[in-house]
C-alpha positions as CSV (number, residue, x, y, z in Angstrom):
1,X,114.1,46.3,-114.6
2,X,111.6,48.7,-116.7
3,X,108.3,47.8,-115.0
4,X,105.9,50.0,-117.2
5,X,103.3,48.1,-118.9
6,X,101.6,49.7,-122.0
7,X,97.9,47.4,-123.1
8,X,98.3,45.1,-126.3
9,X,97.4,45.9,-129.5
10,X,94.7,43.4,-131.3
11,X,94.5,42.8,-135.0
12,X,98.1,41.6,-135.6
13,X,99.3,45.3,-135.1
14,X,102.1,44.5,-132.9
15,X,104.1,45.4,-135.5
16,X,102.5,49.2,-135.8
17,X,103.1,49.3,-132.1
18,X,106.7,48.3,-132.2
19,X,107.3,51.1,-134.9
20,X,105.7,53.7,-133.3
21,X,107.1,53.1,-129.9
22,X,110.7,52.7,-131.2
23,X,110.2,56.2,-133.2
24,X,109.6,57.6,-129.6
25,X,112.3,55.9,-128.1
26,X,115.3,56.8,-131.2
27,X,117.2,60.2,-129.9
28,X,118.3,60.1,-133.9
29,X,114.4,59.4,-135.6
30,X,112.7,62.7,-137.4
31,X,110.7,64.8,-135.2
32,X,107.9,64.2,-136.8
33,X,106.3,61.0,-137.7
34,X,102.8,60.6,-139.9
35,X,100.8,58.2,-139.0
36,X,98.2,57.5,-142.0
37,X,96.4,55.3,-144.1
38,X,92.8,54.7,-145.6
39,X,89.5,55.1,-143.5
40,X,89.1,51.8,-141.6
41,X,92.5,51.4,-141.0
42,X,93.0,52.3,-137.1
43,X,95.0,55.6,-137.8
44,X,92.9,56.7,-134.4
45,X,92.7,53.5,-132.3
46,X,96.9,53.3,-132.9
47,X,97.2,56.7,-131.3
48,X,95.0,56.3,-128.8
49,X,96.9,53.3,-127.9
50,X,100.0,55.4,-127.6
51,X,98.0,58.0,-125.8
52,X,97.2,55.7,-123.0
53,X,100.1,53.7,-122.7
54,X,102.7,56.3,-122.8
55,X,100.6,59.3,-121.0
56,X,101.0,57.1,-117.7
57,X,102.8,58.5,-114.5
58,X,105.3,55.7,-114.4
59,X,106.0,56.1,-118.6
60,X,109.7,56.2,-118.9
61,X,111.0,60.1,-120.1
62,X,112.3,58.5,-123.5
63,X,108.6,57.1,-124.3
64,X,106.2,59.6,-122.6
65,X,103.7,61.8,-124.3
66,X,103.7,65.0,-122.9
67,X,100.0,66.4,-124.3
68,X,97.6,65.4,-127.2
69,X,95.1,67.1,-128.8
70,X,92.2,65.6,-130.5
71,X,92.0,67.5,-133.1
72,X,88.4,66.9,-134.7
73,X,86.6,70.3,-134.3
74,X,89.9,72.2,-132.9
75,X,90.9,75.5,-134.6
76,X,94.0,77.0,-133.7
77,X,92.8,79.0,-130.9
78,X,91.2,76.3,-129.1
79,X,94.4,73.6,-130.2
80,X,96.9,76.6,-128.1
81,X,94.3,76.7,-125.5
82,X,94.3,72.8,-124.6
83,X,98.0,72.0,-125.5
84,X,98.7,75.0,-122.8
85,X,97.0,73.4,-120.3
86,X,98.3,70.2,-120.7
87,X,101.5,71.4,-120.7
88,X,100.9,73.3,-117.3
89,X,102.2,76.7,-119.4
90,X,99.7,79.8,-120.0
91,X,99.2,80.5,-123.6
92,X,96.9,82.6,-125.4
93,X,98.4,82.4,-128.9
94,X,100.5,80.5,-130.7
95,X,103.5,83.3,-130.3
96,X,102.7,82.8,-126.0
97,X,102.8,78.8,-126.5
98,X,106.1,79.2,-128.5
99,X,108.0,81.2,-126.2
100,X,107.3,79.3,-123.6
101,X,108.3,76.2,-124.6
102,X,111.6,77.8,-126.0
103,X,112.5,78.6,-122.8
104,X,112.1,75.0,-121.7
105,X,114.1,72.9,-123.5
106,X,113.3,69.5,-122.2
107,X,111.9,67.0,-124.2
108,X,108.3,67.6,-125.0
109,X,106.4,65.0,-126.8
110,X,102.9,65.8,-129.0
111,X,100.1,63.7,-130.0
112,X,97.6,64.7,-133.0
113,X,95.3,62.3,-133.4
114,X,92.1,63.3,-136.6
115,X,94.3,66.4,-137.9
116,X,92.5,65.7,-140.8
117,X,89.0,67.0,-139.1
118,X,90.3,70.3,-137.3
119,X,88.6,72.9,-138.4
120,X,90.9,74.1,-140.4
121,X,94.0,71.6,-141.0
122,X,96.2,73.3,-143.3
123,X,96.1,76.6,-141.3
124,X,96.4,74.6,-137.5
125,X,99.4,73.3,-139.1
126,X,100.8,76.6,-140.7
127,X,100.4,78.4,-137.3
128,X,100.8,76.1,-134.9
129,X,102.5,72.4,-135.4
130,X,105.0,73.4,-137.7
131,X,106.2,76.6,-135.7
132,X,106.3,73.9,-132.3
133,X,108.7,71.9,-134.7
134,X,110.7,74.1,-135.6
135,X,112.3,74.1,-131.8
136,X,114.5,71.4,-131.3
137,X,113.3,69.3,-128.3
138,X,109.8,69.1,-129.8
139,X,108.4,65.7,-131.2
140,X,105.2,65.3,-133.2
141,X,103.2,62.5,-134.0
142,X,100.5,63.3,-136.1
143,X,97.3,61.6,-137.7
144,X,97.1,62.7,-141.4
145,X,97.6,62.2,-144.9
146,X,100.6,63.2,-146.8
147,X,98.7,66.2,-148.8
148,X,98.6,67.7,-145.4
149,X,102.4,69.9,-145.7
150,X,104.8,70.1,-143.0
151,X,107.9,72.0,-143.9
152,X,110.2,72.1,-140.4
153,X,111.2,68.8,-140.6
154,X,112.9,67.2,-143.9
155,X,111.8,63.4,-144.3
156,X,109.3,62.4,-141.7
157,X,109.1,58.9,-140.2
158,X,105.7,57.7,-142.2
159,X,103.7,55.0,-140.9
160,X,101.1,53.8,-143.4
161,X,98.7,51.7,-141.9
162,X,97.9,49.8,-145.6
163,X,101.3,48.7,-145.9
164,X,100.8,45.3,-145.1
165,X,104.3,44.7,-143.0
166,X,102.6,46.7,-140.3
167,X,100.2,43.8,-139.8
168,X,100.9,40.6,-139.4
169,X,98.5,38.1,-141.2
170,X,98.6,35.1,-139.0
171,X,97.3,37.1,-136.0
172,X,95.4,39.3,-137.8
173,X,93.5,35.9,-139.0
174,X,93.4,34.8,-135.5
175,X,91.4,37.9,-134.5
176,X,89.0,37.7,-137.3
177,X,88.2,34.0,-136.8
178,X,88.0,34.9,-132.4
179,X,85.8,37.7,-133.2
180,X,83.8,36.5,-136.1
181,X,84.8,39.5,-138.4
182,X,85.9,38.6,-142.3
183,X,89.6,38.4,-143.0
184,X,89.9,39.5,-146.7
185,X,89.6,43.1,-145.6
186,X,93.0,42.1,-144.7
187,X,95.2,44.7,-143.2
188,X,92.1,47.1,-142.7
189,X,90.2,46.9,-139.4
190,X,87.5,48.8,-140.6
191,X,86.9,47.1,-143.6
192,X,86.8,43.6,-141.3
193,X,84.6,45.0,-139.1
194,X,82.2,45.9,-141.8
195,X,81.8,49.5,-140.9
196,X,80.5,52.6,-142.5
197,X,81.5,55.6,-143.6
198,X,80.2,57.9,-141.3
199,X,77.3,60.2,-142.2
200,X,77.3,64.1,-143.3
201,X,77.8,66.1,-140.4
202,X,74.1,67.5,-140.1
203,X,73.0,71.2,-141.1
204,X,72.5,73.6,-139.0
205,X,68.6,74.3,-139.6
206,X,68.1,70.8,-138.8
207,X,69.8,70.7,-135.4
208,X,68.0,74.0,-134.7
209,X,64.7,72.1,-135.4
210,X,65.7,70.0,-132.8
211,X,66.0,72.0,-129.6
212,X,62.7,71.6,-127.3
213,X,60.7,74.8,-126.5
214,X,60.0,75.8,-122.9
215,X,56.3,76.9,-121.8
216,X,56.6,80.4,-122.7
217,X,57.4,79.1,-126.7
218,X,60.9,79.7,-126.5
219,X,63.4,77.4,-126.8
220,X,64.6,76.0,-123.7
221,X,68.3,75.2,-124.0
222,X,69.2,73.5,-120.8
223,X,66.7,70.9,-121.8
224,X,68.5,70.7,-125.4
225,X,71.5,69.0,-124.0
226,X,75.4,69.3,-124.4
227,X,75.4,67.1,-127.0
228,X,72.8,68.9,-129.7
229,X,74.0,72.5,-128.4
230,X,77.7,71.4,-129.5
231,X,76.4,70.5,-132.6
232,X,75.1,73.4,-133.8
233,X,78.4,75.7,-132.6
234,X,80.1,72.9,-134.7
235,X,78.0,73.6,-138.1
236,X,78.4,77.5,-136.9
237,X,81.8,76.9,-137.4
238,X,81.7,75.1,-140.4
239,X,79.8,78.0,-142.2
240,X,81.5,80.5,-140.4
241,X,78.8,82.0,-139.1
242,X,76.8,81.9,-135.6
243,X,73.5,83.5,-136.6
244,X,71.0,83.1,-133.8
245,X,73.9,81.4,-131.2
246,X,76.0,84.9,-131.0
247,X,74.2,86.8,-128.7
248,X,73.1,83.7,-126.0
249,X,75.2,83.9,-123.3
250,X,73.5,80.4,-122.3
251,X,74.7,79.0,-125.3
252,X,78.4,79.7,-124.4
253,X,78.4,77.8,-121.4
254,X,76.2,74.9,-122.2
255,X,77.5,74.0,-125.0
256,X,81.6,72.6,-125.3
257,X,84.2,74.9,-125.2
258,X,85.7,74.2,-128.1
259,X,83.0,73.9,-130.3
260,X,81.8,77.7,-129.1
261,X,86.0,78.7,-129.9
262,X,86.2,77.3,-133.0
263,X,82.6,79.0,-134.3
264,X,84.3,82.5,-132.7
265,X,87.0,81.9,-134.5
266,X,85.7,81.0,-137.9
267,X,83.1,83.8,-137.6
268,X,83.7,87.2,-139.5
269,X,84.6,89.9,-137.0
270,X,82.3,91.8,-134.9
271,X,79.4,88.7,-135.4
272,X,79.5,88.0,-131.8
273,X,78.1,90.9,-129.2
274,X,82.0,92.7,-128.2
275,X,81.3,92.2,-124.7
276,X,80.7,88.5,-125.2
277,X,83.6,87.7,-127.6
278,X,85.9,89.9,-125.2
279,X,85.2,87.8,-122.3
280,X,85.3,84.8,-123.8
281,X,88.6,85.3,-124.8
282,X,89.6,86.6,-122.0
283,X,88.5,83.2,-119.8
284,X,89.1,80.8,-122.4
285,X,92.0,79.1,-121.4
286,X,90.6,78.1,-118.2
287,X,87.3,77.5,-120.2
288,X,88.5,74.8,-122.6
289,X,89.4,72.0,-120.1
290,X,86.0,72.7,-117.3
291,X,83.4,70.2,-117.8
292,X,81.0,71.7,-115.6
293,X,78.8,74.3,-117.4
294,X,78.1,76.4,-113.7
295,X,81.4,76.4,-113.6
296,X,82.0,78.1,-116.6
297,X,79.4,80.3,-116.5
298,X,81.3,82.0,-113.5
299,X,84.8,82.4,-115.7
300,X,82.7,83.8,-118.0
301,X,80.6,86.1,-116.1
302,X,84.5,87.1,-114.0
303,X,85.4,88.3,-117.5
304,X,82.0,90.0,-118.4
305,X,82.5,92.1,-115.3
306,X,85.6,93.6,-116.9
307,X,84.2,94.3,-120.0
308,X,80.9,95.6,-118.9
309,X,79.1,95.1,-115.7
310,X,75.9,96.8,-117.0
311,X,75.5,94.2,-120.2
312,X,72.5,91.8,-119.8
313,X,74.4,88.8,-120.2
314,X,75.9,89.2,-116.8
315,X,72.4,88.9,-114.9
316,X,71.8,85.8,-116.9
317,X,75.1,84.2,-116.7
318,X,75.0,84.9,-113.0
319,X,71.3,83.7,-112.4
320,X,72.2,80.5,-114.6
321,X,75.5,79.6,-112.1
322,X,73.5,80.3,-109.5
323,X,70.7,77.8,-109.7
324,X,73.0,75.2,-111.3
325,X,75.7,75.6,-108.0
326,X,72.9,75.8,-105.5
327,X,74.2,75.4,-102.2
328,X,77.3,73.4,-103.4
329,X,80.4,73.4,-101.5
330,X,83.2,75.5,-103.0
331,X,81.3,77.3,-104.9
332,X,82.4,80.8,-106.1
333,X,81.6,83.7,-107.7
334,X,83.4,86.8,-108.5
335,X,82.2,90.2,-106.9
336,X,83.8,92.6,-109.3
337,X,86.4,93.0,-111.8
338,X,88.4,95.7,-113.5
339,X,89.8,96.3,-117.1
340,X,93.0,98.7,-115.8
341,X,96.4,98.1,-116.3
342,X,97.6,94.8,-114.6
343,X,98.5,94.1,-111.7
344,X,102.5,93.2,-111.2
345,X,102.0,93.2,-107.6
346,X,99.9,93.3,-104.7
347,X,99.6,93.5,-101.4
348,X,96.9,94.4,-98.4
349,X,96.8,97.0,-96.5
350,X,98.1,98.0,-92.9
351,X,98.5,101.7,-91.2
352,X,97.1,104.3,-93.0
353,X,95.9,102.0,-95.8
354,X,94.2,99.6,-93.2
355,X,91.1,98.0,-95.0
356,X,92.3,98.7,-98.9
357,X,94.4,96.9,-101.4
358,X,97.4,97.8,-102.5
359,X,98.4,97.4,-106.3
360,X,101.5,98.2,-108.2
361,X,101.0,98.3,-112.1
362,X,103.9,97.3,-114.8
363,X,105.0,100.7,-114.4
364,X,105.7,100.5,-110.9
365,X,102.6,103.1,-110.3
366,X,100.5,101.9,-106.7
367,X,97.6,102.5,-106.3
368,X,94.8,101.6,-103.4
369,X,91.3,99.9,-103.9
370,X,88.2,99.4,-102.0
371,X,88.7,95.4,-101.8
372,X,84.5,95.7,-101.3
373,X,83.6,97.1,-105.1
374,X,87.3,97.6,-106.5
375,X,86.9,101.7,-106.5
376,X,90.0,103.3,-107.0
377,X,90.4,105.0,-103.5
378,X,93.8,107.1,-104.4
379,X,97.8,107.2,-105.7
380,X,100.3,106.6,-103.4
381,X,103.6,108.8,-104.2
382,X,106.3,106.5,-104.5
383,X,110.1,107.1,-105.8
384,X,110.7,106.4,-109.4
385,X,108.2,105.1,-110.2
386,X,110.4,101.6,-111.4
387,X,108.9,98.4,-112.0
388,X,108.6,96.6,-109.0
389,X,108.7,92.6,-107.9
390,X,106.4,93.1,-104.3
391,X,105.4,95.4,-101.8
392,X,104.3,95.3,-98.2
393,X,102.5,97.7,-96.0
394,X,103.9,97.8,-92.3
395,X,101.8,97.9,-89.1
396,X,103.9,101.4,-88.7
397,X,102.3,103.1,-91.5
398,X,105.4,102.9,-94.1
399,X,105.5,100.8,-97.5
400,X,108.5,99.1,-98.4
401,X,109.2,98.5,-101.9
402,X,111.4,95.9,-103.9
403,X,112.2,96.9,-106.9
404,X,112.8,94.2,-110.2
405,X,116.4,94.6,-109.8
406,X,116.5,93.6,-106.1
407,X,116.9,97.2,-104.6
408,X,114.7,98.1,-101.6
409,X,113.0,101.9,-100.9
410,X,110.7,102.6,-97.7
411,X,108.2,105.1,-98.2
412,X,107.2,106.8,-95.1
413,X,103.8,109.2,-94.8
414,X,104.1,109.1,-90.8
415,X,103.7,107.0,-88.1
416,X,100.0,106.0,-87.7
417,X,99.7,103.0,-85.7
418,X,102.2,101.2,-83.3
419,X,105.0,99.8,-85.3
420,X,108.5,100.0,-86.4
421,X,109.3,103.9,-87.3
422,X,111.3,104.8,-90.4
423,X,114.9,104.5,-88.6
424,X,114.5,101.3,-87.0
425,X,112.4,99.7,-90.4
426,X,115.3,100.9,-92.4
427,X,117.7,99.1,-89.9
428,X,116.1,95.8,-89.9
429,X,116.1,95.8,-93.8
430,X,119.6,95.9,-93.3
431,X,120.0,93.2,-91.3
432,X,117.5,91.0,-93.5
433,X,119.5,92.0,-97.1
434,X,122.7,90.9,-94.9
435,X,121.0,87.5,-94.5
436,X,119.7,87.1,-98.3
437,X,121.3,84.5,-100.6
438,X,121.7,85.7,-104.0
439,X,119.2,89.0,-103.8
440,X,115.9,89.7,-102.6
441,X,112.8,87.9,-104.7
442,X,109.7,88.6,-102.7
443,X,108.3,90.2,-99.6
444,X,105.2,90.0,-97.5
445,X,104.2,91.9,-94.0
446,X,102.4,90.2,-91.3
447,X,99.6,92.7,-90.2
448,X,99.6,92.8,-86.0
449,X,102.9,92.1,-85.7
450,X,103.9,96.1,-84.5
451,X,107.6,94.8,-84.1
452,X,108.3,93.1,-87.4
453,X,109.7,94.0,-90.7
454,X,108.0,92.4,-93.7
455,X,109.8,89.3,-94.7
456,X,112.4,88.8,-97.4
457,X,112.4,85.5,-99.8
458,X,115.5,85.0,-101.8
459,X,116.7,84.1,-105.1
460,X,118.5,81.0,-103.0
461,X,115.5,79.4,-101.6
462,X,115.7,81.0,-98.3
463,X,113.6,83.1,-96.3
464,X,114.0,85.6,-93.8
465,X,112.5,87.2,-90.8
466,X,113.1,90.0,-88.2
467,X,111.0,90.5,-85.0
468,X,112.1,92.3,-81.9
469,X,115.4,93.0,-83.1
470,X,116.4,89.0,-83.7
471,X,116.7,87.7,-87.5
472,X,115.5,84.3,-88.3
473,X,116.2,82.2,-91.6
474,X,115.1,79.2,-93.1
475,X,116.0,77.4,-96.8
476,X,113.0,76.0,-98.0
477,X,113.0,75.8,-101.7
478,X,115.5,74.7,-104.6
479,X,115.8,77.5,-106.3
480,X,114.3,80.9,-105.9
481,X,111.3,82.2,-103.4
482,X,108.7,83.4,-105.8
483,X,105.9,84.7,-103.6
484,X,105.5,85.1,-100.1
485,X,102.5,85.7,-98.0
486,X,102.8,86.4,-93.7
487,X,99.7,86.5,-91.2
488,X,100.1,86.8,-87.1
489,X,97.8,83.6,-86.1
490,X,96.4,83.0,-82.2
491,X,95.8,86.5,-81.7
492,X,94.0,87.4,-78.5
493,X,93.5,89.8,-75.4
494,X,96.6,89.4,-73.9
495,X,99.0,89.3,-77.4
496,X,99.0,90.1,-80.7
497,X,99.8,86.4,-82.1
498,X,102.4,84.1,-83.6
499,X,104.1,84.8,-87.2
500,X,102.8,82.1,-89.5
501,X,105.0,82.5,-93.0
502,X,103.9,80.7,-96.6
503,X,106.6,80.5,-99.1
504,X,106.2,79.4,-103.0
505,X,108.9,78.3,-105.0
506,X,110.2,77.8,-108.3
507,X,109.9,74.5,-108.1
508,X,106.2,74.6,-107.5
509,X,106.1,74.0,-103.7
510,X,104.6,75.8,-101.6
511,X,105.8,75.6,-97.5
512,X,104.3,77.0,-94.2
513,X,106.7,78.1,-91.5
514,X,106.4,80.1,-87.9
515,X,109.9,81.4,-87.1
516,X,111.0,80.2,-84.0
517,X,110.1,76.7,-85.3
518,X,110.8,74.0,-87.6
519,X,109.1,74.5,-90.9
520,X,106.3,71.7,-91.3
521,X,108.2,68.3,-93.0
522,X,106.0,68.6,-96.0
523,X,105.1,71.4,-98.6
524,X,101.4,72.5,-98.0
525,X,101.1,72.4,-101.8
526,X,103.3,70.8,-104.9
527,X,102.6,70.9,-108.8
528,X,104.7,70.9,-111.7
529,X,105.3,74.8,-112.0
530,X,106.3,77.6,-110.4
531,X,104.3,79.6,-107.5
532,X,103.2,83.2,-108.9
533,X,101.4,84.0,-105.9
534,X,100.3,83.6,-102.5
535,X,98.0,84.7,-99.9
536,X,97.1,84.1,-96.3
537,X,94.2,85.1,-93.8
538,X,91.7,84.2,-91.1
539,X,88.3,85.0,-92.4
540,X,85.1,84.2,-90.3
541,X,85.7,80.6,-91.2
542,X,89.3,80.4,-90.4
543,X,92.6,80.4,-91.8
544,X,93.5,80.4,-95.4
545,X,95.4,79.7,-97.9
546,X,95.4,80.6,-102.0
547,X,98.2,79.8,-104.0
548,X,98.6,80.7,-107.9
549,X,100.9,79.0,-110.3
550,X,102.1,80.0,-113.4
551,X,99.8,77.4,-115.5
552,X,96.7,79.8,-114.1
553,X,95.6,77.6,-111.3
554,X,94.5,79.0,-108.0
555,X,93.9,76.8,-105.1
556,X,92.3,77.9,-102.0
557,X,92.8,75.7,-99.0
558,X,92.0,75.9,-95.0
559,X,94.6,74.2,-93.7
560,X,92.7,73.4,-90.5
561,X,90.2,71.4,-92.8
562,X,92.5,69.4,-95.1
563,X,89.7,67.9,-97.1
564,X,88.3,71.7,-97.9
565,X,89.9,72.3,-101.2
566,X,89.0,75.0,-104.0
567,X,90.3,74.8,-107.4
568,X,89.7,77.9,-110.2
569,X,90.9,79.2,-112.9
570,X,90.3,82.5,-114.7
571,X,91.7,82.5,-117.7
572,X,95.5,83.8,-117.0
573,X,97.9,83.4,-114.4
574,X,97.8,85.1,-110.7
575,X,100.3,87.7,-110.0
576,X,99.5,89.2,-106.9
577,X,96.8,87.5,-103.9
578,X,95.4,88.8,-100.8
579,X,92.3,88.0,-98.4
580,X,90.1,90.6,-97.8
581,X,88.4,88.0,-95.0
582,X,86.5,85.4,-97.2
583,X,87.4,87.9,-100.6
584,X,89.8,87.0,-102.5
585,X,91.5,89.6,-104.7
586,X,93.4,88.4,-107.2
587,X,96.0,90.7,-109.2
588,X,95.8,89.5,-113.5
589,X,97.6,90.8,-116.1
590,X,93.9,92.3,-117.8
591,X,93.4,94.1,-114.0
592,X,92.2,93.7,-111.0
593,X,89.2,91.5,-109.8
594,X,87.9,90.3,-106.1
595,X,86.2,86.4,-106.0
596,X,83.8,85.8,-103.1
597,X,84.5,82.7,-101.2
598,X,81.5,80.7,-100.5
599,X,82.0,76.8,-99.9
């Protein structure tokens, strides 16, 4: 028995309701249907009824939304922006959004309530809505009038809220006489209700007017509020240009994301300082969906530190996070940053590259960093160079490399510390790739461990481990390994410690295991979408763990202290983590950058 309950619709529009959700639910109905009608007519309370009763984790597949975007104020940069994160993929454009939903061809459902009142409606549909329709497993239901031209689909369901057989009279008169409101506005809610059209939007001089000066005579924007600083990015946007709000970094973070995205947008180019514009594009994914200006004062300043560290705006974005985080637990704050080519993998490092951090680049070139200020400390000769899926530095002093087509190459300066030498590495890789199901996907090295090889996950879900001449295998995933991370934990005097392995999968899990033992029952992490990246360390405040997934999450957990949980975002996906102690260096597609860990 289906058990989901959506809330009733008042005003005799049952009948709406009933049309709408039966559109959902027909496999055969038009991709897209338009919801419209006159003002007054609950074109937005109808969606929003949709929106909350099919949005609900127990909706069935055939009647679930998948994302909406309220589009009042969105242009098509913002509209990408929120309809990626929603959709747990990372998208910076419409082209990213596309492909990625290509590539996923399950059922995805849309909701656009106020199209009408994007910023631009005719071009948010040109470059965004109509492309997503023209794949085949997307559905749109949109809020707007028929002027507004789709051209992917061919005869649109059309729901026009002034036809009257969407309402029926005898409860619609039963509302008005229960609420007191005057049925001959029959079938308009609005008109019923006796409301207004809504005023002008106000001018941007006069919202200006408004924002309080501070004692020194300048105008003190904290004190302004969210609400009027949004306002004037809004009439920015509408005359497409920023004037006095383009060179305020304050007045990027405390004002709403999309407001300050849309007025970027709109604006001619080169308005906005390039430094400023640079970074936030550059965090604005993760920007569009964080409420909490501190918060986004550090994605932004993360990005400014790329661009450049000497600008002004950094100092007062920093100072601003600062004394808006206080002492807060899990805070953060990112310690430097790099504009280089990205990072396609990462790894720290052991032997001769003790204390560094290792990154390869698309190109397969590695090089080593100070994880303390990101200087480039060197180029590390390797064969090819080919594009590579993971590397791992060895206690011995060699690096071992796994290529994107699954082939592994050691690269051996010397012996340098106790470890495995060349010979005997190259034998246990042997014995690992023997044990792989499928090929190698991912490898990680467990620093202390003198008599282990780095570990191998596989495209099967299994991973591997060789110690002391014994191999050791565990399936933990469906479906492929996609990032591994290794430490040696309960390390003392008398031993050099236990291997402790974290494993990420396709399927968005992410497990703990020590060979020798039963992995723990239950993932250590789980979302909807894949792992990109892991990392694992004791710092001075114990053991951690930061996982990436491919919707540009990163979480940073002790799992000692299960209620210690940090969430951030910067703006693109993770490809490569490792803990410098309590530094985390992430690996981005933009280049490097390290985030200290304070909470």
């Amino acid at each position: 028995m289906d058990e989901h309950r959506i809330p009733p619709l008042r005003a005799g529009r049952r009948a709406a309701g009933a049309a709408l959700l039966g559109w959902l639910g027909d496999p055969r109905a038009p991709r897209l249907c338009r919801v419209s009608g006159s003002p007054g007519s609950g074109r937005t309370h109808l969606l929003a009824w949709l929106i909350a009763g099919a949005t609900a984790p127990d909706t069935p597949v055939e009647r679930r939304v998948n994302a909406f975007l309220p589009a009042d104020g969105y242009g098509v940069r913002a509209a990408v922006w929120q309809l990626g994160q929603q959709l747990d993929v990372p998208a910076r454009t419409p082209g990213d959004l596309l492909d990625r939903l290509a590539a996923d061809p399950r059922r995805t459902v849309i909701c656009v309530p106020e199209l009408d009142k994007a910023l631009d409606p005719a071009r948010l549909v040109a470059e965004l809505l109509d492309p997503l329709l023209g794949l085949p497993h997307v559905r749109l239901v949109v809020e707007a009038t028929p002027e507004l031209a789709f051209t992917a689909v061919t005869g649109p369901a059309e729901l026009d809220l002034d036809d009257p057989r969407w309402t029926d009279r005898e409860r619609w008169d039963a509302w008005c006489e229960h609420e007191g409101h005057d049925p001959t506005g029959y079938p308009n809610p609005g008109r019923a209700l006796g409301t207004a059209e809504p005023p002008a939007p106000p001018a941007f001089a006069d919202l200006l007017a408004r924002v309080p000066l501070g004692a020194d005579g300048g105008p003190d924007l904290p004190a302004a509020g969210t609400e009027l600083l949004t306002g004037l990015w809004a009439a920015a946007a509408r005359a497409g240009e920023l004037g006095p709000l383009a060179a305020d970094p304050l007045l990027y973070v405390l004002a709403e994301p999309v407001a300050v995205t849309a007025a970027l947008e709109s604006a001619a180019p080169g308005t906005a300082p390039a430094a400023l514009d640079a970074a936030w594009q550059a965090a604005g994914p993760a920007l569009i969906d964080t409420p909490e200006p501190a918060v986004r004062a550090h994605q932004l300043r993360a990005r400014l530190l790329g661009t450049d560290p000497a600008d002004p705006a950094v100092a007062v974005v920093a100072a601003f996070a600062a004394d808006r985080l206080g002492t807060a637990p899990g805070r953060w704050a990112a310690r430097w940053a790099r504009h280089s080519p990205g990072a396609a993998a990462t790894a720290p490092g052991a032997g001769p590259y003790l204390g560094q951090w290792l990154l390869a680049d698309a190109g397969g070139a590695v090089h080593a960093l100070s994880p303390a200020d990101g200087t480039v400390l060197g180029r590390i000769a390797v064969p090819g160079p080919k594009p590579l899926r993971a590397l791992a530095a060895t206690p011995g002093g060699s690096l071992v490399l796994l290529d994107v087509w699954g082939g592994l190459d050691l690269v051996t300066p010397g012996p340098t510390a106790p470890g495995l030498d060349p010979y005997a590495l190259d034998e246990a890789l042997a014995r690992l790739r023997a044990a792989v199901g499928g090929e190698p996907a991912v490898l990680a090295a467990a620093p202390g461990l003198p008599g282990a090889a780095p570990a191998l996950g596989d495209s099967g879900g299994g991973v591997h481990w060789y110690q002391d001449g014994a191999v050791l295998s565990e399936k933990l995933h469906t479906g492929p390994v996609t990032a591994l991370a290794a430490d040696a934990v309960g390390a003392d005097r008398t031993g050099p410690g236990a291997p402790l392995l974290a494993s990420g999968g396709l399927d968005g899990a992410v497990r703990l295991w020590g060979p020798g033992s039963e992995p723990m029952p239950e993932p250590a992490e789980r979302r909807p979408c894949p792992v990109t990246a892991l990392a694992l360390g004791t710092g001075p405040s114990g053991l951690l763990l930061a996982t990436a997934w491919s919707d540009g999450l990163i979480r940073v957990r002790r799992p000692e202290q299960p209620d210690s949980v940090l969430d951030l975002r910067l703006g693109s996906p993770a490809d490569g983590l490792s803990l410098a102690g309590d530094v985390l260096l992430v690996g981005l597609d933009e280049g490097p950058l390290a985030v200290d860990l304070k909470g």
